[in-house]
PyMOL CGO cylinders between C-alpha atoms (Angstrom):
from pymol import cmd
from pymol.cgo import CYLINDER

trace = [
    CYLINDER, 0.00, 0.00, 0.00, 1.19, 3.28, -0.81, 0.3, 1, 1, 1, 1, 1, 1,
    CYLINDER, 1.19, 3.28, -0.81, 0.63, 6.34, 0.40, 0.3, 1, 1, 1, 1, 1, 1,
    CYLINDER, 0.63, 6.34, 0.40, -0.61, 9.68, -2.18, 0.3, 1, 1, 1, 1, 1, 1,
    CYLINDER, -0.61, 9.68, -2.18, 1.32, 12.45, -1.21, 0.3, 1, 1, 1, 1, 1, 1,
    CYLINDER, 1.32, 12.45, -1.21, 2.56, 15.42, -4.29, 0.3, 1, 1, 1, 1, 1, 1,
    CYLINDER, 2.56, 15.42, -4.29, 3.56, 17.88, -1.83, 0.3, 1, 1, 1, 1, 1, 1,
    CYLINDER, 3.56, 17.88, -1.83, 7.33, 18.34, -0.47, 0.3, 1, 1, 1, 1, 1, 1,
    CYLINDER, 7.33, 18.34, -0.47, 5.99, 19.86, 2.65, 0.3, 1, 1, 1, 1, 1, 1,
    CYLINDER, 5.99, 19.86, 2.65, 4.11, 16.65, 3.65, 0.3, 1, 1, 1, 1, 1, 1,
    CYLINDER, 4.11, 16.65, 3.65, 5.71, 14.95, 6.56, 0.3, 1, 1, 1, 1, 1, 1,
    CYLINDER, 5.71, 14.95, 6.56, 5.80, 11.34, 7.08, 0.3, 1, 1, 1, 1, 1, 1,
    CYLINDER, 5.80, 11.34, 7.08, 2.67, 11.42, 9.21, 0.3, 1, 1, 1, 1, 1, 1,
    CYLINDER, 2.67, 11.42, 9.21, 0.70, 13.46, 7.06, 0.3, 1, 1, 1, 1, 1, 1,
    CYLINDER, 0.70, 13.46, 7.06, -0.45, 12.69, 2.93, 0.3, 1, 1, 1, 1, 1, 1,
    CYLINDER, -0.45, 12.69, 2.93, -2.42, 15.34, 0.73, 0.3, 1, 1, 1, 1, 1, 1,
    CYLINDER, -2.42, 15.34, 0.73, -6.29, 15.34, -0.22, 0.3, 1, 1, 1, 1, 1, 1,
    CYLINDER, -6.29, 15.34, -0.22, -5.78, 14.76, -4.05, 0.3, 1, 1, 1, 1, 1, 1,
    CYLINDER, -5.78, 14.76, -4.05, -9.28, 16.92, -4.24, 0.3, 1, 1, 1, 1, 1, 1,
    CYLINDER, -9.28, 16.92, -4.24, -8.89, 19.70, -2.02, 0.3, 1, 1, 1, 1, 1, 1,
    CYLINDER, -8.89, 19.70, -2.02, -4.92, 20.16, -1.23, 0.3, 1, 1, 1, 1, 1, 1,
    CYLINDER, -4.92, 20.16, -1.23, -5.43, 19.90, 2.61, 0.3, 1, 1, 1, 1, 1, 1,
    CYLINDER, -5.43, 19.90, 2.61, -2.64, 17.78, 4.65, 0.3, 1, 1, 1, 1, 1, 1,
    CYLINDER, -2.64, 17.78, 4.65, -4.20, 15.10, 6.54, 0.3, 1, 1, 1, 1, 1, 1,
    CYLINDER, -4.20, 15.10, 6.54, -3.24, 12.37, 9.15, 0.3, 1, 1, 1, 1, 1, 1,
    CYLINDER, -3.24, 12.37, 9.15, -4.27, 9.12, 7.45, 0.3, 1, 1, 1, 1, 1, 1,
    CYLINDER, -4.27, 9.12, 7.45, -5.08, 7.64, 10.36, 0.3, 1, 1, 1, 1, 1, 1,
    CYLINDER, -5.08, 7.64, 10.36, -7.99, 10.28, 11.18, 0.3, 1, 1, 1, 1, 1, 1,
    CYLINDER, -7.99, 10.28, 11.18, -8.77, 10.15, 7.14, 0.3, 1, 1, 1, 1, 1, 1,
    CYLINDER, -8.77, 10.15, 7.14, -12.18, 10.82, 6.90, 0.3, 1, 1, 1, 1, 1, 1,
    CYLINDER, -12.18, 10.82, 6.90, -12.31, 8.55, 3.70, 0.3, 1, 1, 1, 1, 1, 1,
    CYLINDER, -12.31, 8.55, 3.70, -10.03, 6.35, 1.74, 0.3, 1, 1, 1, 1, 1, 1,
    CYLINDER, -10.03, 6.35, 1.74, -9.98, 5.33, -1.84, 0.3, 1, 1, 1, 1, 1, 1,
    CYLINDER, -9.98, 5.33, -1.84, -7.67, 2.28, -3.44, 0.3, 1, 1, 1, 1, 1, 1,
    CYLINDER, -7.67, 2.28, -3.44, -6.89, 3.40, -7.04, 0.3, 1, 1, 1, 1, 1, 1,
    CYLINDER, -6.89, 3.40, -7.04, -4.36, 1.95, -9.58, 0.3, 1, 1, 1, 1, 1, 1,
    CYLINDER, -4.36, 1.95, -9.58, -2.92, 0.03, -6.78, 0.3, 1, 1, 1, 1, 1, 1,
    CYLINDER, -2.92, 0.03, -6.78, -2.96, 3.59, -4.64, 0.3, 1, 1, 1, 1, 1, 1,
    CYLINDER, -2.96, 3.59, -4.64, -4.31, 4.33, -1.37, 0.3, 1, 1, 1, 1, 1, 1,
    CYLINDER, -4.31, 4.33, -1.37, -5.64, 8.01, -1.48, 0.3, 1, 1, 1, 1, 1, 1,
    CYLINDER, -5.64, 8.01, -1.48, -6.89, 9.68, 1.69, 0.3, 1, 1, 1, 1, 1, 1,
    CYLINDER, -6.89, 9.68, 1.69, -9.66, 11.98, 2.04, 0.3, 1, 1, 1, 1, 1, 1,
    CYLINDER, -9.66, 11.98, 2.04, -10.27, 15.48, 4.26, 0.3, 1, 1, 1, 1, 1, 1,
    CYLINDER, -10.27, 15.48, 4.26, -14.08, 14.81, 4.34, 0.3, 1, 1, 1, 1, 1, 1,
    CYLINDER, -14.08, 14.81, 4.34, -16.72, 12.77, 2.51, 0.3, 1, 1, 1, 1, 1, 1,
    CYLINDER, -16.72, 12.77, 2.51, -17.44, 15.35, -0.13, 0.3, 1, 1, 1, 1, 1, 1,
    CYLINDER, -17.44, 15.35, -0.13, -13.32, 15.27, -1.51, 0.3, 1, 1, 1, 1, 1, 1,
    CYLINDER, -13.32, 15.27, -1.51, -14.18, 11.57, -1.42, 0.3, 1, 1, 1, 1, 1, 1,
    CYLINDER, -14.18, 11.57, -1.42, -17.05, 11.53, -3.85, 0.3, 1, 1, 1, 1, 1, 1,
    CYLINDER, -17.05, 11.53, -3.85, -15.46, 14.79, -6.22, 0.3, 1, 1, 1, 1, 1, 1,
    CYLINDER, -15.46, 14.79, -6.22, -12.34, 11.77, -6.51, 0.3, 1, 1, 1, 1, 1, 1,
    CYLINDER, -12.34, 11.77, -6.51, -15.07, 9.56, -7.27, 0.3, 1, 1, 1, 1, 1, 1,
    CYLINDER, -15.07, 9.56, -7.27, -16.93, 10.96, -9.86, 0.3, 1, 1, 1, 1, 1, 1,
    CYLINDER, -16.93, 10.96, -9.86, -13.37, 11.40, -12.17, 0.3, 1, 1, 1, 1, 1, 1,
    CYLINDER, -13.37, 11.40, -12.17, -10.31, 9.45, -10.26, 0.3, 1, 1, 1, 1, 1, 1,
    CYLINDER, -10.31, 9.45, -10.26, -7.94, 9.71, -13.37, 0.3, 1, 1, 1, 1, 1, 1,
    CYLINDER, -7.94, 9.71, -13.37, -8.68, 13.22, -12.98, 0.3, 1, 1, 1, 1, 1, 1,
    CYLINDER, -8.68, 13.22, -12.98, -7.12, 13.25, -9.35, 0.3, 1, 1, 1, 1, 1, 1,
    CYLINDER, -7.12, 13.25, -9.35, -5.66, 10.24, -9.42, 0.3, 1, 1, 1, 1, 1, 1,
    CYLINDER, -5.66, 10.24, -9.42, -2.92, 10.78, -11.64, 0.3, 1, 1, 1, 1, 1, 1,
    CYLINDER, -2.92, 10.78, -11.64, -0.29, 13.71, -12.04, 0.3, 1, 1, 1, 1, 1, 1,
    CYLINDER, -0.29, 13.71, -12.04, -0.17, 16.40, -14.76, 0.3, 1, 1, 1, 1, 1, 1,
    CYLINDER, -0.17, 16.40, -14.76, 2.90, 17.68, -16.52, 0.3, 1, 1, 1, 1, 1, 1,
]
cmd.load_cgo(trace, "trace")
C-alpha cells in the first residue's frame, strides 16, 4: 500500500487530499480510496465523492 502524497511539505505522518490540497493524518482520514494500486486519503466525505466521480482526474499527475 502506498501512500498519495505530491507535496514536499508533507511529513511522514501526514499525505495530501488529491481533491482539495489539505494535509491530513491518514489515520484520522475521513475517507479512503484504493486506485491503480494507490491508497488516497480523504479530508471529508465530499473530496471523497469529487475523486469519485473522475479518479484519473485526481488520481494521476499532470505535466
Amino acid at each position: 500500500m502506498t501512500h498519495h502524497t505530491d507535496d514536499s511539505t508533507a511529513t511522514a505522518a501526514h499525505v495530501t487530499d488529491p481533491v482539495c490540497g489539505m494535509l491530513i493524518d491518514p489515520d484520522t482520514a475521513a475517507a479512503t480510496r484504493e486506485h491503480d494500486g494507490t491508497t488516497f486519503y480523504f479530508c471529508s466525505l465530499g473530496c471523497a465523492k469529487t475523486f469519485d466521480a473522475d479518479p484519473h482526474r485526481y488520481g494521476h499527475s499532470h505535466p
